[in-house]
C-alpha positions as CSV (number, residue, x, y, z in Angstrom):
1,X,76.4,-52.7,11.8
2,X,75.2,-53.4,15.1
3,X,73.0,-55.7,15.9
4,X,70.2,-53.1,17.0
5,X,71.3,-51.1,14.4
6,X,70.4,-53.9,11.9
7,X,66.7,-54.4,13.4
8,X,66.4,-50.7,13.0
9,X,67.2,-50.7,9.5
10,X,64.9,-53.7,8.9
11,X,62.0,-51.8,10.6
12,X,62.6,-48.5,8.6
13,X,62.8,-51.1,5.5
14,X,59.6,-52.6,6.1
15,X,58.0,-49.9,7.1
16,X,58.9,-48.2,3.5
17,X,57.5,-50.5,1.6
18,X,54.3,-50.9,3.2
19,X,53.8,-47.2,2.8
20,X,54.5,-47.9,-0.9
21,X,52.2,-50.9,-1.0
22,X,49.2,-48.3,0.4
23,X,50.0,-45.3,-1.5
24,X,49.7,-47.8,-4.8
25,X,46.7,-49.3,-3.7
26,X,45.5,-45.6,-3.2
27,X,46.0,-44.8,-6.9
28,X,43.9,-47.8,-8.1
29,X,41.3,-46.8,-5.5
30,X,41.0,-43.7,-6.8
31,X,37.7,-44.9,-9.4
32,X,35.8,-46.8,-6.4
33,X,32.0,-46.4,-6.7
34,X,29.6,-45.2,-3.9
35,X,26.1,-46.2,-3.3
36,X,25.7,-49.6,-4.0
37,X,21.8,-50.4,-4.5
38,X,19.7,-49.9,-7.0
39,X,17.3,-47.2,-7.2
40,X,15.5,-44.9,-9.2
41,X,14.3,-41.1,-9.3
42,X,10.4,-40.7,-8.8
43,X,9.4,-37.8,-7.6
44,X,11.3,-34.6,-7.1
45,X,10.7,-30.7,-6.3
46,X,13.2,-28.1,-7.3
47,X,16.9,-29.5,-6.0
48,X,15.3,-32.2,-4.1
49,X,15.0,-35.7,-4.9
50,X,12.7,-38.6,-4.0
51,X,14.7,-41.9,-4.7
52,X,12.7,-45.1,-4.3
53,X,15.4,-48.4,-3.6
54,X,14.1,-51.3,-6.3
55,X,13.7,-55.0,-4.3
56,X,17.0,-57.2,-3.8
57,X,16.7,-60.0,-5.8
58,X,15.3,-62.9,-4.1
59,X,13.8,-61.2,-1.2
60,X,10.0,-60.9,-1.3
61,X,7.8,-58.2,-0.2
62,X,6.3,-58.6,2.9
63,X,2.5,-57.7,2.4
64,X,1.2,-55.5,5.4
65,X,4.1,-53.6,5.8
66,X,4.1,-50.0,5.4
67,X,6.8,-48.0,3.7
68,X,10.0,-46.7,5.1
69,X,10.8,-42.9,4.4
70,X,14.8,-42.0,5.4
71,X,15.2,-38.3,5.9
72,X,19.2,-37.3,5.5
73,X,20.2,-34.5,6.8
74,X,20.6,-31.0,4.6
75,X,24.5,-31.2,5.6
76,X,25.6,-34.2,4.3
77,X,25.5,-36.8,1.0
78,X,23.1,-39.4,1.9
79,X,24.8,-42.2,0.4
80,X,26.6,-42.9,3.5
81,X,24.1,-45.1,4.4
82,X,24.7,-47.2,1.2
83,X,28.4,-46.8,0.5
84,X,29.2,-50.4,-0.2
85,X,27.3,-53.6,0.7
86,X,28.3,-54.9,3.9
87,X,27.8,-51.5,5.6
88,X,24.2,-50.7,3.7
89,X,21.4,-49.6,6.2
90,X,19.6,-49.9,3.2
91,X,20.1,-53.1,1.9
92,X,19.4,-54.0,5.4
93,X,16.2,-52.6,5.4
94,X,15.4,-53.8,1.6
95,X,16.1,-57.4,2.9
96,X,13.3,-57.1,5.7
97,X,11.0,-56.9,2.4
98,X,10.3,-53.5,3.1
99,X,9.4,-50.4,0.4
100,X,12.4,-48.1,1.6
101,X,12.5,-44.8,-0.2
102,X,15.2,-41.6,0.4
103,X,15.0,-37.8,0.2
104,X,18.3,-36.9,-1.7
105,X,18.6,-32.7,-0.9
106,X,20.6,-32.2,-3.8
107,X,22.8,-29.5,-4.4
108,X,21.5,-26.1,-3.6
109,X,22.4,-22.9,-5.5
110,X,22.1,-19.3,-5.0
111,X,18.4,-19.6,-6.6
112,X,18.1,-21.5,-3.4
113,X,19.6,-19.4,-0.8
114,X,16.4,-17.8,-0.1
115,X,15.0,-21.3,0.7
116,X,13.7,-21.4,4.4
117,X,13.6,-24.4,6.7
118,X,10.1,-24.7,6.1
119,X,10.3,-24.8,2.7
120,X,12.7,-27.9,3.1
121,X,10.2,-29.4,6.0
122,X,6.9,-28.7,3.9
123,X,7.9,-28.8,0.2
124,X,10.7,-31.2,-0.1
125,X,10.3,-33.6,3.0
126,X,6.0,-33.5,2.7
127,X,6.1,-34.0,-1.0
128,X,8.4,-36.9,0.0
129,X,5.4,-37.9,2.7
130,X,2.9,-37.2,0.3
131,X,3.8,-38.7,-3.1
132,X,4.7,-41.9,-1.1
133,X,1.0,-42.4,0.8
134,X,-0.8,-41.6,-2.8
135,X,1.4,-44.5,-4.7
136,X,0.9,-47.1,-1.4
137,X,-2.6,-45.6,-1.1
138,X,-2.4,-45.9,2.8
139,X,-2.8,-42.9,5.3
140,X,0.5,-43.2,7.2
141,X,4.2,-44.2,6.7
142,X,7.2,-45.3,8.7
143,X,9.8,-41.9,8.8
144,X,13.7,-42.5,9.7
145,X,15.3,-39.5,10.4
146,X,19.0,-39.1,10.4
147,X,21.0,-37.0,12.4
148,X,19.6,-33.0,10.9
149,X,17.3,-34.9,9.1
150,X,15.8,-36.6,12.2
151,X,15.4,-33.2,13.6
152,X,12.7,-32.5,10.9
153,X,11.1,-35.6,11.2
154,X,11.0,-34.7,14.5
155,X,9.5,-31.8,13.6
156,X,7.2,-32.9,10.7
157,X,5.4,-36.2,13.0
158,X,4.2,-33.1,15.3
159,X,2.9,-31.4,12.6
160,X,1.8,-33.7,10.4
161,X,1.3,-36.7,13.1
162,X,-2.0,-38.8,10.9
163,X,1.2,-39.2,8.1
164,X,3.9,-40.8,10.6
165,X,3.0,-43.6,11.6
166,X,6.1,-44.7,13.5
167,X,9.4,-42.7,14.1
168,X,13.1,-43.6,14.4
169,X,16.2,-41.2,14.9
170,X,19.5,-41.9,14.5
171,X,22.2,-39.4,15.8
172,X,19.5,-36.9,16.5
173,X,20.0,-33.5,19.1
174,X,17.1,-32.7,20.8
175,X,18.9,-30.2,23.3
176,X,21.4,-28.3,21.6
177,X,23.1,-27.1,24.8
178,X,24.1,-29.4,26.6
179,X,28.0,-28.9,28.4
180,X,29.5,-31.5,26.2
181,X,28.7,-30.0,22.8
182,X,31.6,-28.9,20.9
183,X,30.0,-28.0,18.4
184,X,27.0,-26.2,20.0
185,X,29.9,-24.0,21.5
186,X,31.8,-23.0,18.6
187,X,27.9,-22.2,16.5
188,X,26.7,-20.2,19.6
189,X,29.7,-17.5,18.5
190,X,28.5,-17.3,14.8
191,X,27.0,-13.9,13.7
192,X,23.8,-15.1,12.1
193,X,23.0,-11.7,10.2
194,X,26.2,-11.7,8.6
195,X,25.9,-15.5,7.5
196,X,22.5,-14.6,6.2
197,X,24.2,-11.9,3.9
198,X,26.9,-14.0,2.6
199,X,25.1,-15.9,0.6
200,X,25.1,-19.7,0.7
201,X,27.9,-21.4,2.5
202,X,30.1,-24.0,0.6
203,X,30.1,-27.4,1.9
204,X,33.8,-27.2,2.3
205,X,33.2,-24.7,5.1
206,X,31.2,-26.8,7.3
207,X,33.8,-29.7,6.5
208,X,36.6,-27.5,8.2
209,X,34.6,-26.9,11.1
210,X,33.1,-30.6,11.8
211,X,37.1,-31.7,11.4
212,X,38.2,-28.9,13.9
213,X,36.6,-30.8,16.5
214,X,38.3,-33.5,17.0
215,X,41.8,-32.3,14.5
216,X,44.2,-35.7,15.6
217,X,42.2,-38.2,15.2
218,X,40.0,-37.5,12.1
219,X,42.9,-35.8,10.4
220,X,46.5,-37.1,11.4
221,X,45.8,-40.0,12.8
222,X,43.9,-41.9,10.6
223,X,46.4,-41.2,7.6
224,X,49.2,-42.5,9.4
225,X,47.1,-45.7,10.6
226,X,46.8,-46.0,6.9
227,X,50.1,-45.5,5.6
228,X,51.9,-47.5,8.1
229,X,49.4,-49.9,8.6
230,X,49.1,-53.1,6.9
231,X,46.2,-52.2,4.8
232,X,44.9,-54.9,2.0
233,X,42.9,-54.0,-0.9
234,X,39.8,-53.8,0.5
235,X,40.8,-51.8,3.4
236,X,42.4,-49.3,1.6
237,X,39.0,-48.9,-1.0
238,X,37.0,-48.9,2.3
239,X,38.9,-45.7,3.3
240,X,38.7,-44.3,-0.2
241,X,34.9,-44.2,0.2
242,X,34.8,-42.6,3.2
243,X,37.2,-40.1,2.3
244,X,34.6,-39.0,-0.7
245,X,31.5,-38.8,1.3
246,X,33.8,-36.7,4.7
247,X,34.9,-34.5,2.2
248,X,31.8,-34.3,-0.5
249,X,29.2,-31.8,1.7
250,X,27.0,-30.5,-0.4
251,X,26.7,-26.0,-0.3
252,X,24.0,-24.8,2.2
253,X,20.9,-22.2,1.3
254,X,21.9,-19.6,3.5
255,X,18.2,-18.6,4.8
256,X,17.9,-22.4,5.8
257,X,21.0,-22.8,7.5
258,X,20.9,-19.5,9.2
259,X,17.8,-20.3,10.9
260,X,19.0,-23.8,12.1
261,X,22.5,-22.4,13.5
262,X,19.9,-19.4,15.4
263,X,17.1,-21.4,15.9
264,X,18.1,-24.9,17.4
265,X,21.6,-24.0,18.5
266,X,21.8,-20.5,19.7
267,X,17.9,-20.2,21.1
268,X,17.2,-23.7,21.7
269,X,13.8,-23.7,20.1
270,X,12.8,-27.3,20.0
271,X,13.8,-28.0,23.5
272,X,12.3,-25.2,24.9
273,X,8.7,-25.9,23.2
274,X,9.1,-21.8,21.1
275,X,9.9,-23.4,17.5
276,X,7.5,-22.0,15.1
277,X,7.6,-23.3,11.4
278,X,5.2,-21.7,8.8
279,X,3.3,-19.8,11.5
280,X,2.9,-23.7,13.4
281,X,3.9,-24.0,16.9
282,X,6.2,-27.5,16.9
283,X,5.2,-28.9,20.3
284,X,7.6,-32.5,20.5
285,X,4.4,-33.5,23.4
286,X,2.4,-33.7,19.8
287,X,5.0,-36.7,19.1
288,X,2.7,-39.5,19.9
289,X,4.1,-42.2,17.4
290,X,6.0,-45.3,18.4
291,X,9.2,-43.5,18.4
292,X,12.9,-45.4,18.4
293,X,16.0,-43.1,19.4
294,X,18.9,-44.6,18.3
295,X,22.4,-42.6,19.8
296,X,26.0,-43.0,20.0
297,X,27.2,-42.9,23.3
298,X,31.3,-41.4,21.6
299,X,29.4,-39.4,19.2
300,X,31.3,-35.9,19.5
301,X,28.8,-34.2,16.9
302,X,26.2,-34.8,18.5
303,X,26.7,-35.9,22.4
304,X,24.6,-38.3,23.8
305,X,23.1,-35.8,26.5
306,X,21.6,-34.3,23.5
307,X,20.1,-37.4,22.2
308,X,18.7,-38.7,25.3
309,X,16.9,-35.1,26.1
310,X,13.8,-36.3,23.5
311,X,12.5,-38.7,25.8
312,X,11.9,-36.0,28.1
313,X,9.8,-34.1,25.6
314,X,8.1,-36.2,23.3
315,X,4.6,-37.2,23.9
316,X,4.9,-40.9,22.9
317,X,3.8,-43.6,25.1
318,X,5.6,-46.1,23.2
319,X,9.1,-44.7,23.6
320,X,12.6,-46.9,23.2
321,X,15.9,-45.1,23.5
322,X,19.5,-47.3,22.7
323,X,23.0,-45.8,23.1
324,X,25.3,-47.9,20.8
325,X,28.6,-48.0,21.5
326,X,30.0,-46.0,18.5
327,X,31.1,-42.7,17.5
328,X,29.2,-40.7,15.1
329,X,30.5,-41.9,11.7
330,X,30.4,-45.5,13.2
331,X,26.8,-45.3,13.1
332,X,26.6,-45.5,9.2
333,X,29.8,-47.5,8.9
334,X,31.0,-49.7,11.7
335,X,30.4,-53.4,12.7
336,X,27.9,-51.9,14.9
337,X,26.3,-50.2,11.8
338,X,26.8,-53.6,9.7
339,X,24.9,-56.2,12.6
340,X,23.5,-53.9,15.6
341,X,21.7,-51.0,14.1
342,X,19.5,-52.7,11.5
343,X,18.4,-55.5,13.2
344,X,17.3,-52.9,16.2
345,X,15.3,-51.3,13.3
346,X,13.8,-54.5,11.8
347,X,12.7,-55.7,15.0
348,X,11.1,-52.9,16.6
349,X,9.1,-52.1,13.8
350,X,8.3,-55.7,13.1
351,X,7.1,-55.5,16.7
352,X,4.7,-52.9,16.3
353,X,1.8,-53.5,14.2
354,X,-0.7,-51.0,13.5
355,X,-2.9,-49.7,16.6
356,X,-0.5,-51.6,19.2
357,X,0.9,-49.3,21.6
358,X,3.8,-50.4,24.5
359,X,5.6,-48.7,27.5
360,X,8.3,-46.5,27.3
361,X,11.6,-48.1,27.7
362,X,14.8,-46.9,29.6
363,X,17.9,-46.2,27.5
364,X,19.6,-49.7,26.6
């Protein structure tokens, strides 16, 4: 054999048996956990769940601080935010010595599909709000909305702004128009009567259509990254985990997700100051809180443009805005998610103490 010929046969070789050294390492990956920080139920209202995180050991609480509320969104498994410790936002947070407590949606069912957004804002996230001010007995918390979720804390701090005392949002629209939005395109076309008579729509329906965006990359590509990569152990778990939370979206009520999909992105509601919620007008000039916007600028879910509309609508005076250089998934998972993100948090909160008020910031 040639001499190319023999390098040839000694790539295809090699290349062999690192795809058999992955695809074994898959099978004994198969039982890796998710969520890695302690925490128990305390408070709940028909699916949803009110999970306070308990302290990390050898971190004391920080007297003075108020507690930390993250809002997921309705379309995904919160636990992304906890998948495994080096990643945690939430082990972050719990190390600042903070309270940190999060509203697990659950899994709804068709006795649900009747269940309205403000049903989810007012029942689920305000008996979140509430239960959480009656066992700190103080009058206001700190809210972190995430992605959908920081649309209705965006939504709840106007209506309910003597309960919020600061805000952050991470990955959250404010514009659901803009020329960028793939997404926003492809939901514009959607009968909404018909979805409303369908019934609820299974998670594995909106999976479909958030990995039709972008097909090569978050499909092909990164299984052949894998297989012909060189991928230890811990890589290959790491990808395990993120496979189960991608492909683990939880069924939607379909009156609740019909109103979102007509509401925000086919009328524009929020931007355009006509959202009403429970017969309440949801004016985003009625945001007065400190308020953080954390973005990606390579999200394509949810494109920066639509991110960096809220500072144009919100009433804060005390306004920050950061574009992290990420995609969308990065923002829960990547380095940046691991060192950048949760010091931002820490800090800016750390910064503000009650009553202080600051300038609004340009985008970072």
């Amino acid at each position: 054999m040639s001499e190319p010929g023999v390098q040839a046969s000694a790539l295809f070789i090699d290349l062999g048996a690192r795809v058999a050294r992955t695809l074994a390492r898959l099978r004994e990956a198969r039982g890796v956990t998710v969520g890695c920080s302690a925490r128990r139920a305390v408070w709940s209202h028909g699916k949803t769940t009110l999970y306070e995180y308990l302290p990390l050991a050898g971190v004391p609480a920080r007297p003075g601080t108020r507690p930390l509320l993250v809002c997921f969104a309705l379309v995904n498994r919160p636990y992304i935010l906890d998948l495994q410790p080096d990643t945690s936002l939430v082990r972050r947070l719990l190390g600042s010595g903070r309270s940190v407590y999060l509203v697990d949606w659950g899994n709804p069912d068709e006795g649900d599909r009747l269940e309205e957004l403000n049903d989810y804002l007012e029942q689920g996230l305000g008996g979140c709000v509430r239960h959480i001010l009656a066992k700190h007995r103080t009058a206001a918390l700190d809210l972190l909305g995430v992605c959908q979720g920081g649309v209705l804390s965006l939504c709840y701090s106007a209506l309910h702004p003597d309960q919020v005392a600061s805000l952050i949002t991470l990955t959250t629209p404010v514009d659901f128009q803009t020329p960028d939005d793939l997404l926003s395109k492809w939901v514009r076309e959607v009968d909404t009567g018909l979805l409303a008579r369908i019934g609820n729509v299974p998670g594995e329906l909106l999976n479909a259509l958030f990995l039709s965006l972008m097909p090569f990359r978050l499909m092909q590509q990164k299984y052949v990254r894998l297989l012909t990569g060189s991928a230890d152990r811990r890589a290959v778990e790491d990808f395990v985990r993120m496979e189960r939370w991608i492909f683990d979206s939880p069924p939607q009520a379909a009156a609740a997700l019909t109103q979102f999909v007509r509401w925000f992105y086919q009328e524009n509601r929020l931007m355009r100051g006509t959202l009403e919620l429970g017969g309440r007008l949801v004016d985003l000039k009625a945001v007065r809180q400190p308020l953080l916007n954390l973005y990606a600028s390579g999200d394509h879910i949810v494109p920066p443009a639509a991110c960096e509309a809220m500072g144009r609508y919100v009433g804060s005076r005390d306004y920050t805005a950061c574009a992290i250089d990420t995609g969308h998934i990065g923002m829960y998972v990547s380095r940046k998610a691991r060192e950048e993100i949760p010091q931002r948090i820490i800090s800016w909160l750390e910064a503000r103490p009650v009553g202080r008020s600051r300038r609004r910031r340009r985008p970072a």
